[in-house]
N, C-alpha and C positions, 0 to 999 in steps of 0.2 A: 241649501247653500245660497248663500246672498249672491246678486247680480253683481258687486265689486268683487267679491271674492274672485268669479266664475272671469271677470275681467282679470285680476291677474295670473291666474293660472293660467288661459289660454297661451299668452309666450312662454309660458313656462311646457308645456305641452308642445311647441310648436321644437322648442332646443331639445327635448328628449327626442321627439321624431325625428329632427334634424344629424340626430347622432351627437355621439359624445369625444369625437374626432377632431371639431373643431376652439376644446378648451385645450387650454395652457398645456406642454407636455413637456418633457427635456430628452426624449425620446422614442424610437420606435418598440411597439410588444415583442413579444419572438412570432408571434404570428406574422406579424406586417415584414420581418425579417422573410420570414422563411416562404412568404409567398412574392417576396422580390427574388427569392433565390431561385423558384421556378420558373420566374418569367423567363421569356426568351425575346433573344436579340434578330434585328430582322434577316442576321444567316443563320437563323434556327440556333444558334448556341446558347446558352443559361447565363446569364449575367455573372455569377458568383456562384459555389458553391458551397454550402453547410457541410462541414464533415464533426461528427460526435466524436469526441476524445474515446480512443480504447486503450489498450495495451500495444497494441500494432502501430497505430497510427501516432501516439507518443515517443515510441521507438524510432521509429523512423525520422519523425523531425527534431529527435537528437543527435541523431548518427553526423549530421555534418557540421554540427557546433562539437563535437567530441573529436570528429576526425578534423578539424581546422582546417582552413584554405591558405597555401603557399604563394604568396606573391612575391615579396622581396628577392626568393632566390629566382624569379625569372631574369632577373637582371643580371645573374652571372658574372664568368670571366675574372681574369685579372690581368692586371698589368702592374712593369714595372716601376718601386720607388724612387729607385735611386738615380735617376737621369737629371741632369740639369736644363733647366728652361731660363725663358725672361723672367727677369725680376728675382734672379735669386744672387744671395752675394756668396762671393766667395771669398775665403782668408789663404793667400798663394804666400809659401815662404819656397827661395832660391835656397841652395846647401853649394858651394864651391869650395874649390880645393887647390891651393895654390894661389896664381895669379887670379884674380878674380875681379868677374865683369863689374857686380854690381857693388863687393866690398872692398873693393882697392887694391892695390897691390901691395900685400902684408910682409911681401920677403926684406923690406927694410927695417921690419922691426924684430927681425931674425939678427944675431950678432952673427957678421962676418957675412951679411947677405946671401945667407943659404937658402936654404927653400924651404917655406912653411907647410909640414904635411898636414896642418889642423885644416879642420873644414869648418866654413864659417856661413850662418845665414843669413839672407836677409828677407822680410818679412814686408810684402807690400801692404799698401793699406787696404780696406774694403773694396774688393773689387765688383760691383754689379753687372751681371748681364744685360746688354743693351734690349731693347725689342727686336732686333735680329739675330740674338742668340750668340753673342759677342762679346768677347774681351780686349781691352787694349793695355798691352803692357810696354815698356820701354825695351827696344831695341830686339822686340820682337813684332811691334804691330798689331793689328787686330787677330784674335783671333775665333774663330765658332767653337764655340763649345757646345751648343745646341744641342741633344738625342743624345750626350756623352757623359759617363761616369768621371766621379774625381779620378779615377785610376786613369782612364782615358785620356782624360787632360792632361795629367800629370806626365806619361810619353807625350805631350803634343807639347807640354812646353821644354822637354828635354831635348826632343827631337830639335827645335828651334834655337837652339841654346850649342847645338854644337858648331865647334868651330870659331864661336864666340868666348868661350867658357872651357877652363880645365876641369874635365867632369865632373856636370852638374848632373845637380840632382833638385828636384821639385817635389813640394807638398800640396796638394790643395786637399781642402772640407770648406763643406758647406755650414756659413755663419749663420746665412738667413735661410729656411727653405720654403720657398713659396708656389714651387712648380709641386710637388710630390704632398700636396695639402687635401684635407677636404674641412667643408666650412658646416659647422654644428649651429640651427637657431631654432629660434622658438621658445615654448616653452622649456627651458632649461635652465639651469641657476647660471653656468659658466659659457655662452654662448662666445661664439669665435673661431677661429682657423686652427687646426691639430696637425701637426706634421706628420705626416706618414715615416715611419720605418721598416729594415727589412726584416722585421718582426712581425708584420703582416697582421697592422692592428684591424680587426672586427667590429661591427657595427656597435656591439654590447659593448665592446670595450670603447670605443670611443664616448656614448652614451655614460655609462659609469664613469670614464677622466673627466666629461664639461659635468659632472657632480648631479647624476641621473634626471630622470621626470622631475617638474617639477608639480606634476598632478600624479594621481593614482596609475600602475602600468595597466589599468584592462581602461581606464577612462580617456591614455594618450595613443594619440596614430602617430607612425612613421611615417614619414613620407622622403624617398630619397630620389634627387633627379641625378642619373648618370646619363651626361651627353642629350642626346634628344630621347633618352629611355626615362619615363617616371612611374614610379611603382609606389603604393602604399597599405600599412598592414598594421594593425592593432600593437601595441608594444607588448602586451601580456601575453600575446600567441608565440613570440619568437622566444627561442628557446639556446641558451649558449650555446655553440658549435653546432646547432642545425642548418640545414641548407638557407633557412633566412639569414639566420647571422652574416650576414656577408662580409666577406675579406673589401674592405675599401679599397677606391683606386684612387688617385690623385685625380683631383675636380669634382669630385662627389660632395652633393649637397643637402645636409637630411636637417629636414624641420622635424622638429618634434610639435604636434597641435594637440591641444586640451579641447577633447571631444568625449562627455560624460554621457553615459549611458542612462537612458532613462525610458519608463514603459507609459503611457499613461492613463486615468483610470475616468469613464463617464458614464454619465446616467444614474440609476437608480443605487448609487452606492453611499454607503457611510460619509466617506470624503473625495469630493472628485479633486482629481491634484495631478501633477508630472510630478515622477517617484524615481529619485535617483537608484542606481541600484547598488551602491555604495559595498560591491564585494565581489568577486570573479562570476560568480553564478546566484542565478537565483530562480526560486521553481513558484510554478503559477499559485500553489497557496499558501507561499511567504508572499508572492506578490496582492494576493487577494487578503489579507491579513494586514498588510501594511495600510492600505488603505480600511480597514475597518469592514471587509463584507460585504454582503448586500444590506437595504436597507430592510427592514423586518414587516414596515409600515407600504413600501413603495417597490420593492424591486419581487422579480420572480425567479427565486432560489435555482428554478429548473432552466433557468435561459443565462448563463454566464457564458458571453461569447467575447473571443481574443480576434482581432484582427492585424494582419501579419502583411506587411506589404514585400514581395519577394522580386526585385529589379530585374536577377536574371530569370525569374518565371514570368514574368512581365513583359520580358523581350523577349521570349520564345514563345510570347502569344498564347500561354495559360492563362486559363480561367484565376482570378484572384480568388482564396481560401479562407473561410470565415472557420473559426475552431469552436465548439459549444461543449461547455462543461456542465452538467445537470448535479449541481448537489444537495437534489434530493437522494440520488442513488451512494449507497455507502461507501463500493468502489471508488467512486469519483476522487473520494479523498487524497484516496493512493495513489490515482493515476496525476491526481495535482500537482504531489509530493515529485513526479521524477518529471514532469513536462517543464521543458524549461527555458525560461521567457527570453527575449530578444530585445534588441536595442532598438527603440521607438515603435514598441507592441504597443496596441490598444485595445485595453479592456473595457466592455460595456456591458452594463446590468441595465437587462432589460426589465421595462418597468410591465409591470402585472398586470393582466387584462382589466382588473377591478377597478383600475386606478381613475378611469376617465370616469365610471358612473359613481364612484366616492364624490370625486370633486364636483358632479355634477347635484347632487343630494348634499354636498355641503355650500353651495350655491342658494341651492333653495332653501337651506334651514338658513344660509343669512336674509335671503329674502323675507322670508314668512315671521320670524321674529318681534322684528317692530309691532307686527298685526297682533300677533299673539300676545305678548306684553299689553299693549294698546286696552285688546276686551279684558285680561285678568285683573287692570287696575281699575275698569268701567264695574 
C-alpha cells in the first residue's frame, strides 16, 4: 500500500474508532432509548419508563377514553328564567272599566250619559328597566320590578292603580329579554345572545339553534363560563340529555373553539408529518399506515414507540410512559388494531443500529472514489 494511500486512511481509521455516534442522525436506536430509560434520577427514581404493548396493557389505556371524563356537569344547578333585570323592556298595556284614568272618561259617548261597561286599553310605549331595576310610569311613579315575574308586576301595577282607576287590570311581557340570556361564540355559523325560556333550553339545543360546530364535533371544545365557575369538554363526548348537556342558566357564556386533533409521526418513518385524525377514533395501525410505516432502508421494525404525555399523571408525580410496539411479532398487529391513539401522541421509529456504520462505509466509498477512478483511467 502506498505511503498516500496509508495517509488517507489514517482519519479514516481515526472516525471509525472514534465511533459512529458522531455522524448525521434524526434520532435516537432503541437502545440509546432503553438505557435512558434505566438511568436514574439523583432520588434513585428511573427517569421514564418502557412498557411493551400486551393485551392488558392496551386494555387498560383504553378504558378511560371509552369510559369519558365529565366536566360540563360539574357546573350544575339551575335557576330561574323568567325574572326581570336591567336592561330588559317591557310592553305594559292598562285595561279600565268605566271612568278611566289613562283613557278618558267614555260615559259621554254613551247616549243619555250612562255608563260604559266596555273595557278599554291602553298600551304604553316600550318601557325599559333602568340599572336599578326600575320602571317609571305616569301617575304611578317609579317602580322596582327587579327579581320579579310579569305576573309580579302585573299585581304591583294593579295594586297602585287602585283608588285611581275603576278596576283595572294590567298586562306586561317581556319585548326585549336580556336578563334570562346566555351569549353563544366562537366558532359557530350563528353567534350571539339566545334567550332563555321556561322550556329549559340545553346546551345541545342551544348549540344546534346558533346552526351547530362550525368544525368537526370530536375536533371542537366547549367551553362554558358560569359566574366565576369555568368548565370545558370535547363537543363529541356530550351526549343529548346527559348530565353534560346542561340546562343553561341566564349569564352563561359558551365558546365553541376549533381544536383539531392530531398525533404526530418522527424519525425513521416513511413520511414524518402531524396527522390530523380526521374521524372519532383512530387505532395505532391506521395511525402507522397513514404515515407510510417504518422505513425498510432506515428504521428498526422491532422499536415502534408512542409517546403519550399524561398532565394529570404528571401532577401526581408519575414517572412519564414510553409504549413500544415490536412488529416483528405477529400479535403486535392485533394488539395495534384495538390501541387507540390520543390527541398530540408521538410516534417515533427508531432508526436501526446499522444505520450509523452504513453511513459511515457510504462516507468512505465517497471518499476513495475519485482515487479509484483516478488509477483505472491511468
Amino acid at each position: 500500500m502506498s505511503s498516500r494511500m496509508c495517509a488517507v486512511l489514517a482519519p479514516v481509521a481515526l472516525l471509525g474508532v472514534a465511533g459512529c455516534t458522531s455522524l448525521p442522525s434524526n434520532g435516537p436506536t432503541a437502545g440509546a432509548i432503553l438505557h435512558r430509560a434505566e438511568a436514574r434520577q439523583p432520588d434513585g427514581t428511573a427517569t421514564f419508563q418502557v412498557i411493551d404493548l400486551s393485551l392488558a396493557s392496551v386494555e387498560a389505556m383504553n378504558a378511560p377514553v371509552a369510559a369519558g371524563v365529565s366536566t360540563l356537569a360539574a357546573l350544575g344547578g339551575e335557576r330561574r328564567v323568567d325574572q326581570i333585570g336591567p336592561g330588559d323592556v317591557l310592553s305594559i298595556t292598562i285595561y279600565e272599566v268605566g271612568v278611566s284614568l289613562f283613557a278618558g272618561n267614555r260615559a259621554a259617548a254613551v247616549a243619555g250619559g250612562g255608563f260604559d261597561p266596555s273595557a278599554h286599553g291602553e298600551t304604553f310605549p316600550d318601557t325599559m328597566v333602568d340599572a336599578q331595576g326600575r320602571i317609571d310610569l305616569p301617575y304611578l311613579g317609579p317602580i322596582n320590578v327587579a327579581g320579579l315575574t310579569t305576573g309580579e308586576v302585573q299585581q304591583r301595577l294593579v295594586a297602585g292603580l287602585r283608588g285611581k282607576s275603576q278596576d283595572p287590570r294590567a298586562l306586561v311581557t317581556i319585548r326585549q329579554n336580556v336578563t334570562n340570556t346566555a351569549y353563544l361564540s366562537g366558532a359557530i355559523p350563528r353567534p350571539g345572545r339566545l334567550a332563555l325560556t321556561l322550556g329549559r333550553e340545553r346546551l345541545l339545543d342551544a348549540i344546534a339553534n346558533a346552526g351547530g360546530s362550525a368544525a368537526a364535533a370530536d375536533d371542537t371544545l366547549v367551553r362554558v363560563v358560569r359566574g366565576t365557575q369555568m368548565a370545558e369538554q370535547p363537543l363529541g363526548t356530550i351526549r343529548t340529555g346527559s348530565a353534560d348537556d346542561i340546562t343553561l342558566v341566564p349569564g352563561d357564556r359558551i365558546e365553541l373553539i376549533r381544536r383539531p386533533r392530531t398525533y404526530t409521526a418522527l424519525g425513521a418513518a416513511n413520511r414524518i408529518a402531524q396527522v390530523p385524525f380526521d374521524s372519532d377514533r383512530v387505532s395505532l395501525a391506521e395511525a402507522l399506515a397513514r404515515v407510510g410505516g417504518p422505513n425498510d432502508n432506515l428504521a428498526n421494525p422491532s422499536a415502534i414507540f408512542l409517546f403519550r404525555y399524561d398532565a394529570l399523571a404528571d401532577a401526581a408525580g408519575e414517572r412519564p410512559v414510553i409504549y413500544r410496539l415490536n412488529l416483528l411479532r405477529p400479535d403486535a398487529y392485533f394488539l395495534a388494531q384495538r390501541f387507540m391513539m390520543r390527541d398530540k401522541d408521538v410516534l417515533y421509529f427508531a432508526n436501526a443500529s446499522t444505520n450509523q456504520p452504513s453511513k459511515l462505509f457510504s462516507i468512505i466509498n465517497q471518499l476513495f472514489t475519485p482515487f479509484i477512478t483516478a488509477r483505472q483511467i491511468r
